[in-house]
C-alpha positions as CSV (number, residue, x, y, z in Angstrom):
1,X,138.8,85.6,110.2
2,X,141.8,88.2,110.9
3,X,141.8,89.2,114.7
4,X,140.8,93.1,113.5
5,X,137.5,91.5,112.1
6,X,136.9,89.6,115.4
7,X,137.3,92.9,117.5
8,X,135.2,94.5,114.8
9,X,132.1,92.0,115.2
10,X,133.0,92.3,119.0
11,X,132.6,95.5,119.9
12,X,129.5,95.7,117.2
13,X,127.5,93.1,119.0
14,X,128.4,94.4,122.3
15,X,127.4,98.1,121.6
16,X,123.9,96.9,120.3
17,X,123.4,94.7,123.0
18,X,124.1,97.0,125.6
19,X,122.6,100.3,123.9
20,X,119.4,98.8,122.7
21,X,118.3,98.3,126.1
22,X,119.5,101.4,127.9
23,X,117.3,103.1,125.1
24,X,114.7,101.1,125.6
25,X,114.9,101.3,129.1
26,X,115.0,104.8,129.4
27,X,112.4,105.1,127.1
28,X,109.9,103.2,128.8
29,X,111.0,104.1,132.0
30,X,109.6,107.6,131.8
31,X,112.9,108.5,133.6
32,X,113.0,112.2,134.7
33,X,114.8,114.5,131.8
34,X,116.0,117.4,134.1
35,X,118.9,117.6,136.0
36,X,121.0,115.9,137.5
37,X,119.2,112.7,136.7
38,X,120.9,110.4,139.0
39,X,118.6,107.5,138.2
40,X,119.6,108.4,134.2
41,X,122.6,108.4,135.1
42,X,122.6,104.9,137.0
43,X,121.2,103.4,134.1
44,X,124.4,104.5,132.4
45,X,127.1,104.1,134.4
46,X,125.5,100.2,134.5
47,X,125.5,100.1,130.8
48,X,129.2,101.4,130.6
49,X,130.5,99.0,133.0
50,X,128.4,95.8,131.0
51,X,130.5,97.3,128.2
52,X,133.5,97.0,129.4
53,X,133.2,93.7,131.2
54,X,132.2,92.2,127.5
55,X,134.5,93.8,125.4
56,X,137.0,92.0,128.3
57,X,136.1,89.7,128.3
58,X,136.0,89.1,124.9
59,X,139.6,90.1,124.3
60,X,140.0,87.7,127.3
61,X,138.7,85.0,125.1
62,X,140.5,85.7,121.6
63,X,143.5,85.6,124.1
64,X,143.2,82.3,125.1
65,X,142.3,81.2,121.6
66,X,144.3,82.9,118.7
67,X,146.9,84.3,120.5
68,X,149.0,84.4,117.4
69,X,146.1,86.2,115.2
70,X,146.4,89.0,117.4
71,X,150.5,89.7,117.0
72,X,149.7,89.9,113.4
73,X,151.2,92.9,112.0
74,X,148.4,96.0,110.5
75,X,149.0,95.9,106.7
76,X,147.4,98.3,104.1
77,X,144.1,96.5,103.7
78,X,143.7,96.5,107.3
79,X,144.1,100.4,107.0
80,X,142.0,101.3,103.9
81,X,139.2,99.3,106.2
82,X,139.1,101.2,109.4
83,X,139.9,104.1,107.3
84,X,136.5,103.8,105.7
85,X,134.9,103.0,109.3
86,X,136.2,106.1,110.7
87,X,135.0,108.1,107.7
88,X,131.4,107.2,107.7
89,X,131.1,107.3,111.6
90,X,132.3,110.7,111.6
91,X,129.8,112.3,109.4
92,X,127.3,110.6,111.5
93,X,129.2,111.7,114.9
94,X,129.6,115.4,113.3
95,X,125.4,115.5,111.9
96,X,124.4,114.4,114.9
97,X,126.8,116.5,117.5
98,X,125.8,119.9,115.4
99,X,122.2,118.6,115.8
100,X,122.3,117.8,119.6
101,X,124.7,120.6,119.8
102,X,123.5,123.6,118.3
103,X,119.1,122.9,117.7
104,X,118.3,120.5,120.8
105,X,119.2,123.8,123.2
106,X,116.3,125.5,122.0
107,X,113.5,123.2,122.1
108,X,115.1,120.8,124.7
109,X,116.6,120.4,128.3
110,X,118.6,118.3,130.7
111,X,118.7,114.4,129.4
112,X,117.1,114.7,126.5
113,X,120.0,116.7,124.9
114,X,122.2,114.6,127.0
115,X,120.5,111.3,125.8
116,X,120.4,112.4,122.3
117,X,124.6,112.8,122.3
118,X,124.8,109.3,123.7
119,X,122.3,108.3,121.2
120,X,124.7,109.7,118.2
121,X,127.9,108.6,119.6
122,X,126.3,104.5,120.5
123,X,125.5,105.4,116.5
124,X,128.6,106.5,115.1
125,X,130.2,103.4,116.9
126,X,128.0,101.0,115.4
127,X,128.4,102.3,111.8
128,X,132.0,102.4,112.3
129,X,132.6,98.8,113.9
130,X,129.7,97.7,111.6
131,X,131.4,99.2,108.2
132,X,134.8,97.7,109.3
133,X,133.3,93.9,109.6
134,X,131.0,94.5,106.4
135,X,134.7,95.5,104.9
136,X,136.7,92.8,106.2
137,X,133.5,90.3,105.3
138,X,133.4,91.6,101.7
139,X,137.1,91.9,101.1
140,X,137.4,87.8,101.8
């Protein structure tokens, strides 16, 4: 396993186990959706943070262990892979911004449109970490 498909199935695991129970949490919270939402926002700053200690320490640990994977040089099938990561998280990232963007306005407010962004963004990362692994994982 190349050091580009560790970070892959890194950050993929991290942003479903952190974004699976914000969502759920919110969710069943019953947290207030207008403005300013401190307590919404809490519950994200705390999941942002539990992101970035992972991904950390995760790094941390493929540090310590294969050092020398991760001075290994990006060659062409390393590109063609993120390349088809980045492509299908950005339709998914561009659907759902136009659909948060320009029809939540309308029938929504506050967090929900805010929550909804989040929501298509946690998305678009997952397809694009998750493609990228799948790619890497087929490609061997």
């Amino acid at each position: 396993m190349t050091h580009k498909e560790r970070a892959a199935w890194l950050f993929l695991i991290v942003f479903l186990v952190t974004y699976i129970p914000y969502f759920t949490l919110s969710g069943l919270r019953g947290l207030p959706t207008t403005m300013p939402g401190f307590e919404q926002l809490w519950l994200y700053g705390i999941t942002a943070v539990i992101q970035m200690v992972l991904i950390g320490l995760g790094y941390a640990w493929f540090a310590l262990r294969y050092r020398s994977d991760m001075r290994a040089p990006t060659d062409e099938r390393d590109l063609a892979i993120e390349f088809k990561g980045i492509r299908s998280a950005y339709y998914v990232l561009l659907t759902g911004a136009i659909f948060a963007g320009i029809y939540l306005p309308f029938v929504k407010t506050g967090w929900d449109i805010v929550q909804s962004m989040i929501f298509v963004i946690g998305l678009a990362q997952v397809i694009h970490f998750g493609r990228v692994a799948i790619g890497y994982r087929r490609s061997a």
